[in-house]
N, C-alpha and C positions, 0 to 999 in steps of 0.2 A: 516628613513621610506620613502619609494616614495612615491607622491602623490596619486596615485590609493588605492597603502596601507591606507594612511591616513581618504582617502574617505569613505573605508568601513571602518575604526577605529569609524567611527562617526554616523555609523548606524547599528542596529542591525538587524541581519537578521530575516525576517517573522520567524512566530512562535518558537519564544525562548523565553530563558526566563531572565530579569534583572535579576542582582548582580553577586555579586563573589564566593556566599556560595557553597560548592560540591552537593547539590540538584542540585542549579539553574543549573551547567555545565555540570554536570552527565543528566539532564534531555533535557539540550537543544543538548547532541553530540549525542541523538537518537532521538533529534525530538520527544517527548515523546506527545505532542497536536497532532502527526499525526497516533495515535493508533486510531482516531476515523475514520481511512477509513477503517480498514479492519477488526478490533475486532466487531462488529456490525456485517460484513459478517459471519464471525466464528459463533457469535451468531445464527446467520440467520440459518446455516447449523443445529447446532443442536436443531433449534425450528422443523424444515423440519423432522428431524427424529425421535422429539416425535410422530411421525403420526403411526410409527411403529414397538418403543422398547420405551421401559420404562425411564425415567431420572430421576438421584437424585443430589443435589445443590455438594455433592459432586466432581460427572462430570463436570459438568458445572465451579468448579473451576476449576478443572485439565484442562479444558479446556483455561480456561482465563492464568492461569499460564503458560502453552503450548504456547498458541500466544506470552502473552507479552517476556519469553525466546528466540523464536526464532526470535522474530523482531528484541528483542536485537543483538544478532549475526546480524542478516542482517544489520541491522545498522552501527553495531561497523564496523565489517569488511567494510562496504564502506568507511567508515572514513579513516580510516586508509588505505586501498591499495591507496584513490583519495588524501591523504595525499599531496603531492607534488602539483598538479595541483589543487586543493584548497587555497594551498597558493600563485599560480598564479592571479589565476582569484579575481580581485577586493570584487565581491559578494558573496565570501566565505573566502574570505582571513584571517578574523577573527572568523572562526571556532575553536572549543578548541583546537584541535592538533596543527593547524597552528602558533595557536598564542601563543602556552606552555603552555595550562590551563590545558590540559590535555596530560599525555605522553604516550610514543607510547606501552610503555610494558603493563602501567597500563590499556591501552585499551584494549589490548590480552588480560591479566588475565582477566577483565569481559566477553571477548567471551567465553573464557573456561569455566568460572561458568555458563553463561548463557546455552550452549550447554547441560551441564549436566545437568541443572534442565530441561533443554527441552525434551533430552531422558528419564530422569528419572520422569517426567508428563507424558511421554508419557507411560510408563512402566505401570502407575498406572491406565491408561483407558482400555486398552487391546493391545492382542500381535499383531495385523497387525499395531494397530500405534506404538505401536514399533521397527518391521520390517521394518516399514515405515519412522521412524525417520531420519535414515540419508542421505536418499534422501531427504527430506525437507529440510534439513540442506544446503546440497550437493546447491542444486539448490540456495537457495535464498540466498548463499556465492557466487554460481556462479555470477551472475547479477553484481556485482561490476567490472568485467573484461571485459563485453559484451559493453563498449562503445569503449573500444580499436581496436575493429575488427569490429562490427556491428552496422548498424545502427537500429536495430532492438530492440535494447538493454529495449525500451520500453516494447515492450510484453514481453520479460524475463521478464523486472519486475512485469508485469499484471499479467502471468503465477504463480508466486511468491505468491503474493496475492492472488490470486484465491485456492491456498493450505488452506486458510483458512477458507471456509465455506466447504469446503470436510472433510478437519481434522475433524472440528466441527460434519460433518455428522457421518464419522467413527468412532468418539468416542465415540457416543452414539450406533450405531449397530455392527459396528463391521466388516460390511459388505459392498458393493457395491452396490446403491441403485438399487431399483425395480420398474421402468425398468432405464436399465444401462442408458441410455440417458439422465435422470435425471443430475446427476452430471454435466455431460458434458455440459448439456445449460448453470447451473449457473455456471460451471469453464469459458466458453466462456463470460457471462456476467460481470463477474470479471475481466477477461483479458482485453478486451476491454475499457472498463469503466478505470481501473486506466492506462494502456498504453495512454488511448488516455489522462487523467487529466497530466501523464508525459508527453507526447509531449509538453501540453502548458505550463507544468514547465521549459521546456529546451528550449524556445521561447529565453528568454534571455542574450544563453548563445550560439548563431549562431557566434557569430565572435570571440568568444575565443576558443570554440571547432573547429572551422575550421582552427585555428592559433595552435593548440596544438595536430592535429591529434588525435581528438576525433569523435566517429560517434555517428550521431545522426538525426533520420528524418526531423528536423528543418535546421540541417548544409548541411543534404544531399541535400533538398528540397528545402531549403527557407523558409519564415514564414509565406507567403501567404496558399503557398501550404500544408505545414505543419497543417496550422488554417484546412483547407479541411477534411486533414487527418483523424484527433484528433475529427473533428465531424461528420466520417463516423464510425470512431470507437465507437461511441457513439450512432448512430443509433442502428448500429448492438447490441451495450448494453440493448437499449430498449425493440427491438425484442428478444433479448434472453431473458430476466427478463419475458418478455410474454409467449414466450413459457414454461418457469420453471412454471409457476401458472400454466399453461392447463396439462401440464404433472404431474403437482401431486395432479393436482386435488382442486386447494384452491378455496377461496370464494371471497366477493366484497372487503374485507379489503386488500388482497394482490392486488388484481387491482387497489386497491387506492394508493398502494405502486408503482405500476409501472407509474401510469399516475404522482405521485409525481416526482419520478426520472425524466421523461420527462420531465416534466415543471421546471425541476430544471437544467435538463441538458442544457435545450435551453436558460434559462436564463444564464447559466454560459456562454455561447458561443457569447451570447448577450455584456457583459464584453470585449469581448479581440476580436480585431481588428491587422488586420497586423500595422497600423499606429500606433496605439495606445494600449498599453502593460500598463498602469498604473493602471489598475484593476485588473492585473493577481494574485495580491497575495489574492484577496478576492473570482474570481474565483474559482482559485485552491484550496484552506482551506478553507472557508467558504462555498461553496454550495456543494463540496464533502463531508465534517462533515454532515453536514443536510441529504444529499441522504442518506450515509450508515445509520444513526440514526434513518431518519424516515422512509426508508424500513425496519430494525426492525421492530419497534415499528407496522407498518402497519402487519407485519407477524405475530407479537406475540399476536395480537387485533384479525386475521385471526383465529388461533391457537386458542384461549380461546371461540371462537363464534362456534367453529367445534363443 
């Protein structure tokens, strides 16, 4: 084992999980503590369209079922295509694939199960998410090839994300909201908000993706400039999260929701310095958990006061 190997043998990476049992491995090769950035959104979407169809806990499974399937897929498959260059890089080198916990076929078979419960949730809400299924699919398998060519690769995966507080919308109406520009501010607010928490993910990983022909806004840019980036992307989140409340109309609890975000965004920015990167893992998980959680909870306090 080389040295770099060794280094990461001896630490485990943020959000996983100890031991060696098939929970703990199965749960940490999707990052399972990281369902709390976008399942909360999903949420979000279908609190936003009890305003104007009906909902039963029913839904609202199929809904939960739906996210957690197709993040699976998203997951597995980046595991596996970033396979090789995973076991490069020091701070992933002890990834399950990497290190044989987990093997390459038995990763496939879980995207193929996950994929079908994901069509077949999707089947069970109505036929435009179903129609719609395998672009969702399509898209958020795309993202794992988009650092090989672009550095862009971040709003793929913001874009990605943001599918799920729409899903969420459409699977309680069925329809495209009223007025259409609805969707679009919180798809922009999604976008934004996780592309730019990726950028300071990828702060780390500047001199191995430059050494491996990876792009990325940080290798393209720097980390100074990158830091820039990542919190103009996150203005622009604020102001969208604002303009979503005036467009549909909510009350002080969703305002309490966006000035939380804010205060939570600035603090995360506050964390992570070009100099100084030893806060990024509390940044990146720990005040993203909180936003997507307590914008919920601020919309669904909204919601019950309407």
């Amino acid at each position: 084992m080389s040295a770099s190997r060794a280094d990461a043998a001896g630490a485990r990476e943020g959000q996983t999980f100890a031991g060696a049992s098939a929970l703990a491995r199965w749960a940490s090769f999707v990052k399972l503590p990281h369902t709390v950035f976008a399942l909360p959104f999903a949420l979000v979407g279908v609190t936003l369209a009890t305003r104007v169809a009906p909902v039963t806990w029913a839904q609202v499974g199929w809904v939960v079922l739906a996210f957690t399937a197709a993040r699976w897929v998203a997951m597995a498959v980046n595991r596996i295509v970033d396979r090789d260059f995973d076991a490069r890089n020091p701070r992933t080198a002890m990834r399950e694939i990497p290190r044989g916990a987990i093997g390459v076929g038995a990763a496939w078979s879980t995207v193929a199960v996950a994929a079908a419960l994901f069509v077949w949730a999707a089947s069970r809400l109505n036929p435009l998410c179903l129609a719609l299924s395998p672009v969702a699919l399509g898209w958020v398998c795309f993202y794992s090839f988009t650092k090989r060519f672009t550095r862009y690769a971040h709003l793929v995966l913001g874009l990605g994300l943001a599918i799920a507080p729409v899903g969420g919308y459409l699977a309680i109406t069925g329809a495209w909201s009223e007025p259409w520009w609805l969707l679009l501010l919180l798809t922009l607010a999604i976008t934004t908000w996780s592309g730019g928490f990726d950028i300071l993910y990828a702060l780390p990983d500047v001199a191995f993706d430059r050494a491996n022909g990876l792009h990325s806004i940080p290798a393209a840019l720097g980390v100074p400039r990158a830091i820039v980036v990542a919190r103009t992307l996150h203005l622009v989140t604020v102001l969208a999260l604002a303009a979503t409340v005036v467009v549909a109309g909510l009350g002080g609890a969703a305002w309490a929701g966006v000035t939380l975000a804010a205060g939570l965004l600035a603090y995360e920015h506050s964390l992570v310095r070009a100099d100084d990167l030893s806060k990024l893992d509390a940044a990146f998980f720990t005040m993203n958990g909180v936003i997507s959680m307590g914008f919920l909870a601020c919309i669904l306090v909204d919601r019950w006061l309407a």
